[in-house]
LOTI-797080 format. One line per field, with one value per residue: chain; x, z, y of N, C-alpha, C in turn. Coordinates in steps of 0.05 Angstrom, whole numbers, plus 5000, padded with zeros to 4 digits. Last residue first. Layout:
c [A|...]
n.px [X|...]
n.pz [Z|...]
n.py [Y|...]
ca.px [X|...]
ca.pz [Z|...]
ca.py [Y|...]
c.px [X|...]
c.pz [Z|...]
c.py [Y|...]
This chain:
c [A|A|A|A|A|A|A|A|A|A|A|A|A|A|A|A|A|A|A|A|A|A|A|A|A|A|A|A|A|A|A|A|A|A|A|A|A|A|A|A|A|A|A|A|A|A|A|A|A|A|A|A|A|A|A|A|A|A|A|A|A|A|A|A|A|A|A|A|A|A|A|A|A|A|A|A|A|A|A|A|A|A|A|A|A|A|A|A|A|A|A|A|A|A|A|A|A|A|A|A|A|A|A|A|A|A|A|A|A|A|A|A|A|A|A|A|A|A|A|A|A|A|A|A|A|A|A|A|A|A|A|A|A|A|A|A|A|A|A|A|A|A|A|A|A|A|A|A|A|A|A|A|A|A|A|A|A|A|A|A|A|A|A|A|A|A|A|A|A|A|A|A|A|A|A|A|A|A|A|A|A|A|A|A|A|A|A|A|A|A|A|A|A|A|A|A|A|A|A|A|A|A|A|A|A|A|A|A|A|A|A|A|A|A|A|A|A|A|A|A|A|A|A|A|A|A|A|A|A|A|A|A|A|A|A|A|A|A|A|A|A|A|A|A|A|A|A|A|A|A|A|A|A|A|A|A]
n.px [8231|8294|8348|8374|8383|8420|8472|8451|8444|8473|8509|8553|8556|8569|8610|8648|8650|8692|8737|8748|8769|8816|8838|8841|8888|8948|8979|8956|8959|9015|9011|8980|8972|8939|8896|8873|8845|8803|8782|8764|8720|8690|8675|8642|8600|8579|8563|8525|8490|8456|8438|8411|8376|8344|8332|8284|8258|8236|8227|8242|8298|8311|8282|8238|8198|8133|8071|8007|7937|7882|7841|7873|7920|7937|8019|8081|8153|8214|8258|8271|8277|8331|8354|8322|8332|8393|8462|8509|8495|8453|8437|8467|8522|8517|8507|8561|8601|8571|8594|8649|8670|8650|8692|8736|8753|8761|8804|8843|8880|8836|8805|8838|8832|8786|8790|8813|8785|8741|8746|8811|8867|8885|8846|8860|8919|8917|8887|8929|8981|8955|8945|8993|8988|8951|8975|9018|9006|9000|9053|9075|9057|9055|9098|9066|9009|9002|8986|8943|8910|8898|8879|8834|8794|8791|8771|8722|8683|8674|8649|8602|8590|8571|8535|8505|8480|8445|8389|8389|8397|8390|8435|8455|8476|8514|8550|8575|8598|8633|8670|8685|8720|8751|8771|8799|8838|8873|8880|8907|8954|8979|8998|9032|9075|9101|9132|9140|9094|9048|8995|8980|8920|8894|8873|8832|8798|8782|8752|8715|8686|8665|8642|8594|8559|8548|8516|8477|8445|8431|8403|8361|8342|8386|8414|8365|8365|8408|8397|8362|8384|8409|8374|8344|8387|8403|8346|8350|8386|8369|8334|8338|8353|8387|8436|8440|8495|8502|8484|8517|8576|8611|8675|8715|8762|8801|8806|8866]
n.pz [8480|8473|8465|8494|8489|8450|8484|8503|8489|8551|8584|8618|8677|8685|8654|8674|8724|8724|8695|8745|8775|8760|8771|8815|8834|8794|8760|8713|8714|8698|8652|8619|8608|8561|8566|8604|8590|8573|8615|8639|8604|8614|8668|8652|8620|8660|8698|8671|8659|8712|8719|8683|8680|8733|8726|8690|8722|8757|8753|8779|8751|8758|8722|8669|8636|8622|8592|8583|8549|8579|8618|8670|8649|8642|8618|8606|8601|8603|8596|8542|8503|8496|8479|8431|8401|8429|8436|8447|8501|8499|8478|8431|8454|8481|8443|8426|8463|8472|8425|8426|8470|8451|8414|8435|8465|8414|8392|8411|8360|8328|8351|8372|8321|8311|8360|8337|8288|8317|8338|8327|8329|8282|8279|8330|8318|8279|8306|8345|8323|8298|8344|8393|8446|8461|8452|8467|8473|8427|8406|8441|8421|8379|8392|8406|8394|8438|8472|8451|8453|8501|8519|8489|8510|8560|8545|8523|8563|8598|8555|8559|8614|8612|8586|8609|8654|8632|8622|8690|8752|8798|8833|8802|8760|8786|8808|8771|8741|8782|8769|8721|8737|8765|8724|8685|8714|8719|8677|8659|8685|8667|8611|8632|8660|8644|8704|8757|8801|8816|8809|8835|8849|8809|8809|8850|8836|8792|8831|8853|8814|8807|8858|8851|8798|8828|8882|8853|8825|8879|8901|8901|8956|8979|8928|8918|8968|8964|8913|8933|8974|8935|8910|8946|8951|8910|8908|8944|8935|8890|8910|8985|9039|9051|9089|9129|9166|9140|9163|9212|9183|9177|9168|9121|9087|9027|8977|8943]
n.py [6635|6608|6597|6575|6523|6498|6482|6430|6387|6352|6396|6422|6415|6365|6350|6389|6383|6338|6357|6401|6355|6354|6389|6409|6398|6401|6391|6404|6458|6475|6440|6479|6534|6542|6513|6519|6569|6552|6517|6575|6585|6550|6560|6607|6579|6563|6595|6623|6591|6580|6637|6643|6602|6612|6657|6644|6609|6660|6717|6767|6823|6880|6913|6900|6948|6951|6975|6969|6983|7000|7000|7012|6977|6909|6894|6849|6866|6839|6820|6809|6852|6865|6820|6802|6843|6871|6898|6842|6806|6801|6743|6729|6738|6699|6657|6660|6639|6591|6574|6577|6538|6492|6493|6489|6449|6422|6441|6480|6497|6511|6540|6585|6615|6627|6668|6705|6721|6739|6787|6819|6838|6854|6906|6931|6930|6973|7017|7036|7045|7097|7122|7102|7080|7048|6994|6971|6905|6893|6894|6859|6812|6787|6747|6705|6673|6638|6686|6716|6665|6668|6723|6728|6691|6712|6762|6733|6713|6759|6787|6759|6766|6811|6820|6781|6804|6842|6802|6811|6814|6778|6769|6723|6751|6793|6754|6730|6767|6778|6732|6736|6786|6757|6723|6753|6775|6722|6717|6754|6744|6707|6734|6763|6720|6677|6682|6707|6671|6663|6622|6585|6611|6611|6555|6566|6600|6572|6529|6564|6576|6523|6512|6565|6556|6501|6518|6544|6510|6484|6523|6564|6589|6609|6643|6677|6698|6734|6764|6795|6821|6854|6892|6917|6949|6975|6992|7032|7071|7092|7121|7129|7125|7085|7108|7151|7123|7050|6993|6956|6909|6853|6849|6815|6776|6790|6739|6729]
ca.px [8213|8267|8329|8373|8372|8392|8464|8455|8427|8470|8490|8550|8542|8548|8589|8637|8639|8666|8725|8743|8736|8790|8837|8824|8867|8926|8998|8958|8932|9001|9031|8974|8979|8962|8913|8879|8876|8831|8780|8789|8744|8702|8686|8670|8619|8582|8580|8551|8496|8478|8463|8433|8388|8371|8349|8315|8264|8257|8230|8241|8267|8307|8305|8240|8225|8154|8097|8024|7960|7902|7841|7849|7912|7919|7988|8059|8134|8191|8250|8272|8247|8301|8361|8319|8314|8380|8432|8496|8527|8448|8425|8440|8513|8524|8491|8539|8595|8569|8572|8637|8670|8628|8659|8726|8736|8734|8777|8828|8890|8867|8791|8829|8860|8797|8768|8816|8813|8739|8746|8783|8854|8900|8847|8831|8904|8930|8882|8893|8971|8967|8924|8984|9011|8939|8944|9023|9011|8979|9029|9086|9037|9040|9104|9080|9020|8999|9008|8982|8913|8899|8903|8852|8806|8805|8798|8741|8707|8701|8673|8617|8602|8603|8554|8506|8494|8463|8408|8382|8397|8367|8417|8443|8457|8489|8532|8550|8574|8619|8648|8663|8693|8740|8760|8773|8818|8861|8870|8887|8941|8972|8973|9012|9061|9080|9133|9139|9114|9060|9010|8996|8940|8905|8899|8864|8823|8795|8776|8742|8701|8683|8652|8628|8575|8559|8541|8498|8460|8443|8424|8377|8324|8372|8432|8378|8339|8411|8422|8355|8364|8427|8395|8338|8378|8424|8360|8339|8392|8393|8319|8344|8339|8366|8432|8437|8467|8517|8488|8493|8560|8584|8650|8696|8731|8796|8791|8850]
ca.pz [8473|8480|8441|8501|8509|8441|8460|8522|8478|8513|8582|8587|8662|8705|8653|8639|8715|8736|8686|8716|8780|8764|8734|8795|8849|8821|8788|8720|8717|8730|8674|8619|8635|8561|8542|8608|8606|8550|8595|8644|8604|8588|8662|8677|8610|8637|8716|8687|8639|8699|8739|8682|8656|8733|8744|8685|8697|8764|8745|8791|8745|8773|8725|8698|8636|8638|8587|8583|8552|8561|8593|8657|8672|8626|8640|8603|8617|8583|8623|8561|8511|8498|8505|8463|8403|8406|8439|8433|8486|8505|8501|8425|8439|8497|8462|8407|8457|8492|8429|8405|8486|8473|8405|8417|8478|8435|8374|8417|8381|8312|8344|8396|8334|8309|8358|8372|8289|8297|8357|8318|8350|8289|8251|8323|8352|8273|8285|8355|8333|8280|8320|8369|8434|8459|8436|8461|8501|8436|8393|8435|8449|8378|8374|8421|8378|8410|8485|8446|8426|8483|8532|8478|8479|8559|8557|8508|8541|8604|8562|8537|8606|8625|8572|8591|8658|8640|8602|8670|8725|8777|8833|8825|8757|8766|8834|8784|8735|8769|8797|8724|8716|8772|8749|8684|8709|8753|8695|8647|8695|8696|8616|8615|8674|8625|8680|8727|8792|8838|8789|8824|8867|8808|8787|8854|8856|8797|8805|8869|8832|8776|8847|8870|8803|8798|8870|8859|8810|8858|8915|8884|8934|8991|8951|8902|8951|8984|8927|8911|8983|8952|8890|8923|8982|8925|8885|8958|8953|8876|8897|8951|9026|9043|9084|9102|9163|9153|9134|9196|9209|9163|9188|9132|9099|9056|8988|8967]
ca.py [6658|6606|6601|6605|6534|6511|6505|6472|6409|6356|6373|6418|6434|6375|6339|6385|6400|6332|6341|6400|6381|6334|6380|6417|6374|6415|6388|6375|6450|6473|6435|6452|6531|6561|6505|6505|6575|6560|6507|6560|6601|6549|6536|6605|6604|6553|6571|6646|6597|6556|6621|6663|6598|6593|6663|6671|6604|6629|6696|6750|6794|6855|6917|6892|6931|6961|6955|6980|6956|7008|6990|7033|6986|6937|6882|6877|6852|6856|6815|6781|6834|6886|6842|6787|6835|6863|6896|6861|6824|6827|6755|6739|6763|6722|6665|6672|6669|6605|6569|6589|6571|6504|6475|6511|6463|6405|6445|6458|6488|6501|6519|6569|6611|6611|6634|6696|6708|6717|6765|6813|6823|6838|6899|6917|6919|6945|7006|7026|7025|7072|7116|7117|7101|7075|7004|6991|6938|6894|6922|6895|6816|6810|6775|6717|6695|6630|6654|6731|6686|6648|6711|6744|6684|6687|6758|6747|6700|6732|6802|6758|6737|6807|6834|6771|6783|6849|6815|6774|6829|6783|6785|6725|6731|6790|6767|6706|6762|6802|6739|6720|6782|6782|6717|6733|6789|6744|6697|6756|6775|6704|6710|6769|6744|6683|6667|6722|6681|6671|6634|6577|6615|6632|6556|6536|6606|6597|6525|6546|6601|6537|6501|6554|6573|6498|6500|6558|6529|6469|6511|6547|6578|6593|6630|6645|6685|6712|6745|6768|6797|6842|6869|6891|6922|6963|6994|7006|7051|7071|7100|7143|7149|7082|7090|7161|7135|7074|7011|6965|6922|6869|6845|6838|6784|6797|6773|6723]
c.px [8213|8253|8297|8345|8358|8376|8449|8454|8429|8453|8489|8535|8540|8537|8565|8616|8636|8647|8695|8725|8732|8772|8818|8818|8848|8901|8963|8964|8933|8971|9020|8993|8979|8987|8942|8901|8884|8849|8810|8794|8769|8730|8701|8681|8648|8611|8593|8568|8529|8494|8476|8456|8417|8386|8359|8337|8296|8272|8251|8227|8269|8297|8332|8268|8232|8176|8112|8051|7982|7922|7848|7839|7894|7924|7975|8036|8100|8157|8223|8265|8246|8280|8335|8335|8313|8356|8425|8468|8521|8489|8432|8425|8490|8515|8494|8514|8571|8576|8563|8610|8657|8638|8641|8693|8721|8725|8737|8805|8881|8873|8818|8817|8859|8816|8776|8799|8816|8763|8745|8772|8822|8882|8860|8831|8881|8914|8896|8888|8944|8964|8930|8968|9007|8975|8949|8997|9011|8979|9013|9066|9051|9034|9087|9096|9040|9022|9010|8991|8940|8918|8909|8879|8837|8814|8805|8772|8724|8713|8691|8639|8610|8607|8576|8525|8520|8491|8432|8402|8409|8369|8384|8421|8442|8458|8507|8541|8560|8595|8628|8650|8674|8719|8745|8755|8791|8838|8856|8867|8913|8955|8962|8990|9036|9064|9103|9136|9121|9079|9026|9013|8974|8924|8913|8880|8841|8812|8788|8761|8729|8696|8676|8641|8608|8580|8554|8530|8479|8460|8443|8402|8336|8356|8416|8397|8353|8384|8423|8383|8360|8407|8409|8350|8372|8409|8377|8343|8373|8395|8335|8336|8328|8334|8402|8422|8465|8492|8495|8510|8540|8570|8634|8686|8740|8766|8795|8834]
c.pz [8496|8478|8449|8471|8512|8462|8450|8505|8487|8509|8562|8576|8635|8688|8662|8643|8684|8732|8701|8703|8751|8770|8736|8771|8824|8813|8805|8751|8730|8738|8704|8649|8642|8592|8543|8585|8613|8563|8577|8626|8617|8583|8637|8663|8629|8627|8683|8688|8647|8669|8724|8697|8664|8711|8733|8702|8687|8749|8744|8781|8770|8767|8733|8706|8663|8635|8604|8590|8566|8577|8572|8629|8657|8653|8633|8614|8612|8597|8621|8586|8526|8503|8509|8481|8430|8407|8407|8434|8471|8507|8516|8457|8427|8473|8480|8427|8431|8481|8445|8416|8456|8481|8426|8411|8454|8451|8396|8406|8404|8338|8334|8378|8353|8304|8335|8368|8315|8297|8342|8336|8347|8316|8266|8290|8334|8298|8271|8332|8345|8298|8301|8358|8416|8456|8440|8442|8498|8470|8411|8434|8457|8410|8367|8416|8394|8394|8456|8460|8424|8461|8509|8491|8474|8532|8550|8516|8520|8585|8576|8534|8571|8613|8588|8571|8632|8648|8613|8648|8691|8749|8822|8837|8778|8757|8813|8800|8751|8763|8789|8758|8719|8762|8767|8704|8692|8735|8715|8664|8691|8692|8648|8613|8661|8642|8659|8703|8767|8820|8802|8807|8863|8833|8792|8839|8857|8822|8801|8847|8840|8793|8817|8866|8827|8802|8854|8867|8826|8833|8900|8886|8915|8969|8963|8913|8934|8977|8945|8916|8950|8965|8910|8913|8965|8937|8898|8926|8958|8909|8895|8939|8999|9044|9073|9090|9145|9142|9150|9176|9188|9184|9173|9147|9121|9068|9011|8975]
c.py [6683|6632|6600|6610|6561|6524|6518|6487|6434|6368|6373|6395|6438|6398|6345|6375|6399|6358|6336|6388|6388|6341|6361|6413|6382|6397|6391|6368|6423|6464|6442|6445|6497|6561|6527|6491|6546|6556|6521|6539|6590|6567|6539|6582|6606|6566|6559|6622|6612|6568|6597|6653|6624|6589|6636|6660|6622|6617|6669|6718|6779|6832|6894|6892|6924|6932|6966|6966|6976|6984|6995|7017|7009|6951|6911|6869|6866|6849|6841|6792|6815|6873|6849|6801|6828|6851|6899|6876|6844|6835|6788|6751|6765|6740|6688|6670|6671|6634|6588|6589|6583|6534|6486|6513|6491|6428|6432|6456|6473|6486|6504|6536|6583|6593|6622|6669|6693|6710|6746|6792|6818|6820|6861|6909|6919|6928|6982|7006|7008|7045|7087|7111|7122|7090|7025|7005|6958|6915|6915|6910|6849|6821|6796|6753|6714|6649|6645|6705|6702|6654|6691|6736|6700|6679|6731|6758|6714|6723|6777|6770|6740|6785|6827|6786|6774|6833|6824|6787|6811|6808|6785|6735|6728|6781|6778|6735|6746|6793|6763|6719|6764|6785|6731|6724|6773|6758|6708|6736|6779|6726|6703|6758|6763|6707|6664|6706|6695|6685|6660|6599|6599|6628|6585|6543|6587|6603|6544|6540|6580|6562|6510|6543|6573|6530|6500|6538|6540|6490|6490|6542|6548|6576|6594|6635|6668|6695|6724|6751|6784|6819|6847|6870|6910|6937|6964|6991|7031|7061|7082|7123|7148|7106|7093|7143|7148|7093|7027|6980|6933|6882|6868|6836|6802|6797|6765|6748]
C-alpha cells in the first residue's frame, strides 16, 4: 500500500536547473494523458488494480520467492506506466522488458525448484555468476513458460520481442522513434525528443505498458492458481484479454 501525501509547493531552489524543469515536463505530460487519454489509462489502472488484488494475498511465507517477484513486477510496471505517461517513448521499453523477465524468471525457479540455491547465491563466486547466466538465459525462461502455458506464452513472446525491437536493445527504432528533423539556415538538422509529444507514441506506450502488465500476471497466474481463483480479479482478467490483446497487436510496433 503507498502512503498518500499532501503535495505542498516545491521547496526553494525548486526550478533553477535544466533536470528541474526536466522534472515539471515530465510531470504535466502526466497529467496531459491522464486528461487527454482516458481510455489508455484505464487499461493501465485496471492491470495496477489486479496487482494490488493478488499482492495483497500474499502475506505469508509460502513460496516467499515468488511473492517478492510479484511485488517487484509491480514496481516495475508502475515505473513504466509513469514512462509512458510521461512521454519517454524508447525508455518505456527497457522496463517493460525487465517486467517480463522477473515474471519469466519467478516462473522458471516455481518450475525449477533446485535452482532457486544457485540462483541466491549469484555473487558468491565467478563459478556461480557463470552457471546463473549459462542456467537462466531468457530462451530457456520462455520456453519453460511455452511447456506450461503455451496460450499465455503466445503473447508474453510477442511482447518481449517488441521490447527488444523498441529499445530493450538499442537499435534502429530506439534511435529513430522520437528522431525528429527540420532546415534551419538551409541546412537539415536533427534532435532526439526527450519527451515526445506525439499522440500516436503516447498511446502505443500506454496500451503496450497495460499489455505487458497483464501478461505478467498472466505467469503469476500459473505459479498462484488458488489465490487468483479466490479474488474478484480472475474476472478482470479475462475482461482485459480482450480489451487489450486485440487481433494484430503483434504487428503494431512495426511501423515506420
Amino acid at each position: 500500500m503507498v502512503k498518500r501525501i499532501d503535495v505542498s509547493a516545491p521547496p526553494p531552489g525548486w526550478g533553477r536547473d535544466d533536470l528541474n524543469f526536466f522534472f515539471d515536463l515530465f510531470r504535466n505530460n502526466i497529467y496531459g494523458s491522464f486528461h487527454n487519454l482516458p481510455q489508455e489509462y484505464h487499461c493501465l489502472r485496471l492491470v495496477d488494480e489486479a496487482y494490488v488484488g493478488i499482492s495483497g494475498t500474499l502475506t505469508d511465507d509460502r513460496d516467499w520467492m515468488q511473492s517478492l517477484f510479484v511485488h517487484k513486477s509491480h514496481s516495475i510496471y508502475r515505473a513504466g506506466a509513469q514512462l509512458a505517461m510521461g512521454g519517454q517513448f524508447s525508455e518505456v521499453f527497457v522496463l517493460l522488458r525487465s517486467c517480463l523477465e522477473s515474471s519469466l524468471c519467478a516462473h522458471y525457479l516455481h518450475v525449477n525448484e533446485e535452482l532457486r540455491e544457485l540462483w541466491m547465491g549469484r555473487h558468491e563466486s565467478e563459478e556461480n555468476r557463470k552457471k546463473v547466466r549459462k542456467k537462466f538465459q531468457s530462451g530457456r525462461l520462455k520456453v519453460e513458460l511455452t511447456q506450461a502455458a503455451p496460450e499465455v506464452a503466445v503473447h508474453v513472446n510477442a511482447l518481449y520481442e517488441m521490447c527488444i525491437d523498441l529499445g530493450g536493445h538499442p537499435n534502429e527504432k530506439w534511435l529513430t522513434a522520437t528522431l525528429r528533423e527540420y532546415e534551419q539556415d538551409g541546412a537539415r538538422q536533427f534532435y532526439s525528443q526527450y519527451l515526445t509529444d506525439d499522440p500516436g507514441l503516447m498511446i502505443f506506450a500506454m496500451t503496450s505498458c497495460a499489455r505487458v502488465g497483464l501478461a505478467t500476471l498472466l505467469i503469476y497466474r500459473q505459479i498462484f492458481p488458488e489465490r487468483f481463483q479466490t479474488l474478484a480479479v480472475r474476472d478482470d482478467l479475462a475482461g482485459l484479454e480482450q480489451l487489450v490483446f486485440s487481433e494484430g497487436y503483434e504487428a503494431e510496433w512495426n511501423f515506420s
